[in-house]
C-alpha positions in Angstrom: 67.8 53.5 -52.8 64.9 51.1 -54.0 67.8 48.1 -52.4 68.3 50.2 -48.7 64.4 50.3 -48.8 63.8 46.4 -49.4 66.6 45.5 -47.0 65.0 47.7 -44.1 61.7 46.1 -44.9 62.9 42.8 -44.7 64.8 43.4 -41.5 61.9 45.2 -39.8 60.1 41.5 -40.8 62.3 39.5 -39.2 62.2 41.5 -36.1 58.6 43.0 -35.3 56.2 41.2 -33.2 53.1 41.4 -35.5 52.7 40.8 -39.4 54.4 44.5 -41.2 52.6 44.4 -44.3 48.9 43.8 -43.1 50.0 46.6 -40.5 51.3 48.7 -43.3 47.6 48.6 -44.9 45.6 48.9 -42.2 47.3 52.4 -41.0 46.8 53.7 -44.4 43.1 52.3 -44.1 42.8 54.4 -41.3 44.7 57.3 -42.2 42.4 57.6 -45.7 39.3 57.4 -43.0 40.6 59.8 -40.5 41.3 62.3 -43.3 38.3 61.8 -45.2 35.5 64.6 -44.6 32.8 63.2 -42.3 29.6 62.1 -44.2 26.6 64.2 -44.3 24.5 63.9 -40.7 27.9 62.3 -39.0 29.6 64.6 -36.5 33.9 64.3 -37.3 34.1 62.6 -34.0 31.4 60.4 -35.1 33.3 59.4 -37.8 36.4 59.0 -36.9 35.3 56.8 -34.3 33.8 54.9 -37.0 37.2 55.1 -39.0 38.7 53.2 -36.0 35.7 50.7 -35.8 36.4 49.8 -38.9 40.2 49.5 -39.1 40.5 47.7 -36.2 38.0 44.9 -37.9 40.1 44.7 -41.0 43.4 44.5 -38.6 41.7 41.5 -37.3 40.8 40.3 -40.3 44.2 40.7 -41.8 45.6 38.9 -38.3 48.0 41.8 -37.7 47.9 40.5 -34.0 45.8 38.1 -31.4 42.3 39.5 -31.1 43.1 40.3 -27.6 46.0 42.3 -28.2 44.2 44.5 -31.6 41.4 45.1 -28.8 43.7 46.6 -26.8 45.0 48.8 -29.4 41.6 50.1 -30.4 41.6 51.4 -27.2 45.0 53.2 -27.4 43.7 55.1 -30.3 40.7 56.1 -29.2 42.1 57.2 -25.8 45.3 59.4 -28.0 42.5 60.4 -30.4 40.4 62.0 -28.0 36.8 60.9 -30.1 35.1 61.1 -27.6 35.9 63.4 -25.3 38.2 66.9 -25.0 41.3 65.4 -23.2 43.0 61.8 -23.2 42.1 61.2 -19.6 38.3 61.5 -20.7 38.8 59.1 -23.5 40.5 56.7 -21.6 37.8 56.8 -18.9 35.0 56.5 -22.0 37.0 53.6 -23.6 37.2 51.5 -20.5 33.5 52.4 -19.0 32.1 49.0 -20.4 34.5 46.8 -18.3 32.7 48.1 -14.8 29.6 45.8 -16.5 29.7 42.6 -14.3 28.4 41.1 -17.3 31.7 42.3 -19.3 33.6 40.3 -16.5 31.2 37.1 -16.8 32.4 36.8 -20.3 36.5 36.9 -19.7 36.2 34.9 -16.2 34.0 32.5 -17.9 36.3 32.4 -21.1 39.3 31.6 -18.3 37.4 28.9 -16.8 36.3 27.4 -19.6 40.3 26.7 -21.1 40.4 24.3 -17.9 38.0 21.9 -20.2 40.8 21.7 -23.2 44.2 22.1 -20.5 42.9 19.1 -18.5 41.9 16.9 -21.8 38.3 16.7 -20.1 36.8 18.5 -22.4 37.9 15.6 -25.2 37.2 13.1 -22.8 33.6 13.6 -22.7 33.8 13.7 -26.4 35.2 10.5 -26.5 32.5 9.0 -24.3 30.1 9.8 -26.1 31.8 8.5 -29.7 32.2 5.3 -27.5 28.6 5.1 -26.9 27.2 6.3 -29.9 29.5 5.6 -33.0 28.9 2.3 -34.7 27.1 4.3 -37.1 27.8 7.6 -38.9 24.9 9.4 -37.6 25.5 7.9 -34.0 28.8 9.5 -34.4 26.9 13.0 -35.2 24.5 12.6 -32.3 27.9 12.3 -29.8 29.7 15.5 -31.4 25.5 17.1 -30.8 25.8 15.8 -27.3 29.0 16.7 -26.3 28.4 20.1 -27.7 25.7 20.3 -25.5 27.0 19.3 -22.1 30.3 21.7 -22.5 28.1 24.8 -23.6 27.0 26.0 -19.8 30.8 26.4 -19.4 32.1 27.4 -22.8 31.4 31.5 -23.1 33.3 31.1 -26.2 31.9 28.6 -29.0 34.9 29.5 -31.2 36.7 27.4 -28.6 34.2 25.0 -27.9 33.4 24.5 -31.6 36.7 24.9 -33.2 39.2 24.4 -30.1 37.3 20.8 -27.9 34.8 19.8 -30.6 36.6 19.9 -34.2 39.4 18.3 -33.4 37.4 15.0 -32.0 35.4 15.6 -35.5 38.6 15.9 -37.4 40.5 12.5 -35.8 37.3 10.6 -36.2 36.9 11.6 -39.5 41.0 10.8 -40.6 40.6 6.9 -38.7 38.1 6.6 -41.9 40.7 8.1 -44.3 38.0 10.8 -45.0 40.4 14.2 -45.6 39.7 16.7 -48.2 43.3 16.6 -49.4 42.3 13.1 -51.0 39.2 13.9 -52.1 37.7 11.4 -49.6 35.8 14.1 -47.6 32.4 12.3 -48.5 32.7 9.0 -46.0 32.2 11.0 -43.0 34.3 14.0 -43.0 31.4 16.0 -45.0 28.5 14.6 -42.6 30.4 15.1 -39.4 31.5 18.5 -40.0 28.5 20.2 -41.2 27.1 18.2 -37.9 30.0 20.0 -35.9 29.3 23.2 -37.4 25.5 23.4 -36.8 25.5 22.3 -33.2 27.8 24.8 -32.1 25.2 27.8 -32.5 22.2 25.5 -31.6 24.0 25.1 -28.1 25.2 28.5 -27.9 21.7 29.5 -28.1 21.1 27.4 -25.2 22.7 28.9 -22.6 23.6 32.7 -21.1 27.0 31.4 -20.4 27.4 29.3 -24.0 28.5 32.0 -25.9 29.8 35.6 -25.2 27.3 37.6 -27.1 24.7 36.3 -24.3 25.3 38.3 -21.4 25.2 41.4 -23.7 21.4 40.4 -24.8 20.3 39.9 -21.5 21.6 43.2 -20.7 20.4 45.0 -23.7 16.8 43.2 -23.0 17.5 44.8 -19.6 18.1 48.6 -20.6 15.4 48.0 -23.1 12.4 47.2 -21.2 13.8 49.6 -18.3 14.4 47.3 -15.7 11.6 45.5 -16.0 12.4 42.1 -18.0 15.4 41.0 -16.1 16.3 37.6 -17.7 18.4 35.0 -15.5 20.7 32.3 -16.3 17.8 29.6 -15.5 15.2 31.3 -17.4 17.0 31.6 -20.7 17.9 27.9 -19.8 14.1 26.7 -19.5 12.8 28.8 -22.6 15.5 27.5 -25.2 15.3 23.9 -23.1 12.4 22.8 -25.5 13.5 24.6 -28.8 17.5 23.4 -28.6 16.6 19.5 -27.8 14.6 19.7 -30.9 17.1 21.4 -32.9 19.8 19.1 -31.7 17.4 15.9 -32.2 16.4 16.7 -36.0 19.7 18.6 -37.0 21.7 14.9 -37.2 18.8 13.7 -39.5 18.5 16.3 -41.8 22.1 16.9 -42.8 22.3 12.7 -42.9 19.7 13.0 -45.9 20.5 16.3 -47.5 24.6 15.2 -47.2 24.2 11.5 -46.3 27.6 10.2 -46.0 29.2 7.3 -48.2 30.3 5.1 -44.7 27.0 4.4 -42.9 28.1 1.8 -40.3 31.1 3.0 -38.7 32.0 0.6 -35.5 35.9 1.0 -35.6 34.8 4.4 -34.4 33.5 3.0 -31.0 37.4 1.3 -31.3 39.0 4.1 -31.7 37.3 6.1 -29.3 37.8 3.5 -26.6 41.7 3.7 -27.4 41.8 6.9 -27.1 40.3 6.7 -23.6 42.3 4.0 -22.7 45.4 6.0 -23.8 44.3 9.0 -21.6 43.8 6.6 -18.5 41.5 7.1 -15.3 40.2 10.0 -14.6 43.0 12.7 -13.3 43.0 15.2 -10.3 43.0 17.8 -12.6 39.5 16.4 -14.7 38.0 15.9 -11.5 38.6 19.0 -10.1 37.7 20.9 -12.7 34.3 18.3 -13.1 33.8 19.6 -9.4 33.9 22.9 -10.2 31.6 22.8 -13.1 29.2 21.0 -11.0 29.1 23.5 -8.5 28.8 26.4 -11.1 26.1 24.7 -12.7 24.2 24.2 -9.4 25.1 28.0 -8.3 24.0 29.4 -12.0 20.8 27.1 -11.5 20.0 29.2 -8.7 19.3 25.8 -6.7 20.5 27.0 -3.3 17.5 30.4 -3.5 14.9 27.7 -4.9 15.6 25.4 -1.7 17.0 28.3 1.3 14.8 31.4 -0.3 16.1 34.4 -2.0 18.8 35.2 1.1 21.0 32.8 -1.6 20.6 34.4 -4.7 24.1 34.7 -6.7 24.9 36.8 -9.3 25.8 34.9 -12.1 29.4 36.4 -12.4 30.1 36.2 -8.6 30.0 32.2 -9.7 31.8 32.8 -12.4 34.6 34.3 -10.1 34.3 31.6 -7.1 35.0 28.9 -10.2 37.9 31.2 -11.4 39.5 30.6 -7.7 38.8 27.0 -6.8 
């Protein structure tokens, strides 16, 4: 019996699209929470909603699927649960209310966009400019991972990508041409330095920016609800308030990691070698990196609110109206 069981298993492995066993816990995770009695001052729908909440975190933790695809799942149970309201066809209607938000749709469209910058290769390109400009010495190096973080954050609703998908790789090559890799114990030439670097910039610049990280667009409409209608804040004025704040955080953040975790390499020209090979390997400028430099240019100007500031108000855009004009060009 305990065989017929083991082989089924093993079959259903090989042949599922998602991981079983993670699967496996998380159902019973959310069985136990579904079955449990509802804690004092919690309504049973209350807390079975909460039940799901929480399953469908650990399912991501446990990677049972893509993100994407667990999201989509949460709303399938909450829609055959019928939490939150008497019938499926409420439910369904409650689970997918937030996506008539235009600020909801700012987030994905921007998210869309924003893989143009690691499809194209510009997004490392404009790292490697920088590394090519500022990398004879280790913290040079950590001022052109800063910078670079900084110019793709306007465009970059995701800093998981930005950070871990455009920005960490740069960090990572830069950091093996020096034979720094944890694996050899070596970490401390640059490896060390530049990552903590890497890791640090990424919420300074997402900070920055309405569009540099998804959570954002969600403040400013919280903020909005919150102070009923009356504080309503736009992409350039959450620019021009964190303009001052992130150019000093991005200015002394280098620094102070270089003394509290100064690296053992502190001239690093081969860098600005490297870097330059790496350009010259990816050749002149593509249609595809200039097209998608045109669009960003365009956004920027558009999200900038330029055209109201020089025609009057007549040209004001809603910020995810530009997102979806850079989603079709």
């Amino acid at each position: 019996m305990f065989e017929k069981v083991a082989a089924m298993y093993r079959y259903f492995l090989s042949v599922v699209p998602f991981r079983l066993t993670p699967a496996i816990i998380c159902t019973v995770v959310l069985v136990t929470l579904l079955v449990l009695p509802a804690p004092e001052g919690l309504k049973p729908e209350a807390w079975h909603l909460v039940g799901i909440f929480l399953t469908t975190i650990l399912a991501i933790i446990l990677k049972v699927m893509p993100i994407g695809v667990m999201a989509m799942m949460a709303i399938v149970i909450v829609s055959l649960s019928q939490v939150t309201a008497k019938s499926s066809k409420g439910a369904i209607a409650d689970a997918l209310s937030s996506f008539d938000n235009p600020l909801i749709w700012l987030i994905v469209v921007a998210i869309l966009i924003s893989r143009g910058l690691k499809k194209t290769g510009l997004g490392s390109r404009i790292g490697m400019i920088f590394i090519s400009l500022l990398g004879k010495r280790t913290v040079g190096i950590g001022y052109g991972l800063a910078i670079c973080e900084l110019v793709l954050a306007p465009f970059t609703p995701s800093n998981t990508a930005r950070g871990g998908g455009i920005v960490h790789p740069i960090m990572k090559s830069i950091a093996g041409a020096f034979d720094s890799d944890p694996a050899k114990d070596t970490q401390g030439k640059v490896g060390t330095y530049l990552a903590l670097v890497n890791y640090h910039a990424n919420p300074i610049t997402s900070a920055m920016f309405v569009t540099a990280t998804a959570p954002n667009p969600l403040v400013v409409d919280y903020v909005n609800k919150a102070s009923g209608g009356a504080l309503n804040l736009s992409w350039t004025t959450w620019a021009l308030c964190m303009l001052v704040p992130g150019l000093l955080c991005l200015l002394l953040m280098p620094m102070i990691i270089y003394v509290l975790q100064p690296p053992e390499l502190k001239s690093t020209p081969n860098a600005v070698d490297y870097a330059r090979s790496e350009l010259d390997r990816m050749g002149p400028l593509s249609g595809q990196e200039r097209v998608m430099m045109g669009v960003f240019a365009v956004m920027l100007v558009l999200w900038a609110n330029i055209p109201a500031m020089i025609f009057g108000p007549d040209f004001t855009l809603d910020p995810t109206v530009v997102a979806f004009l850079g989603l079709l060009r």
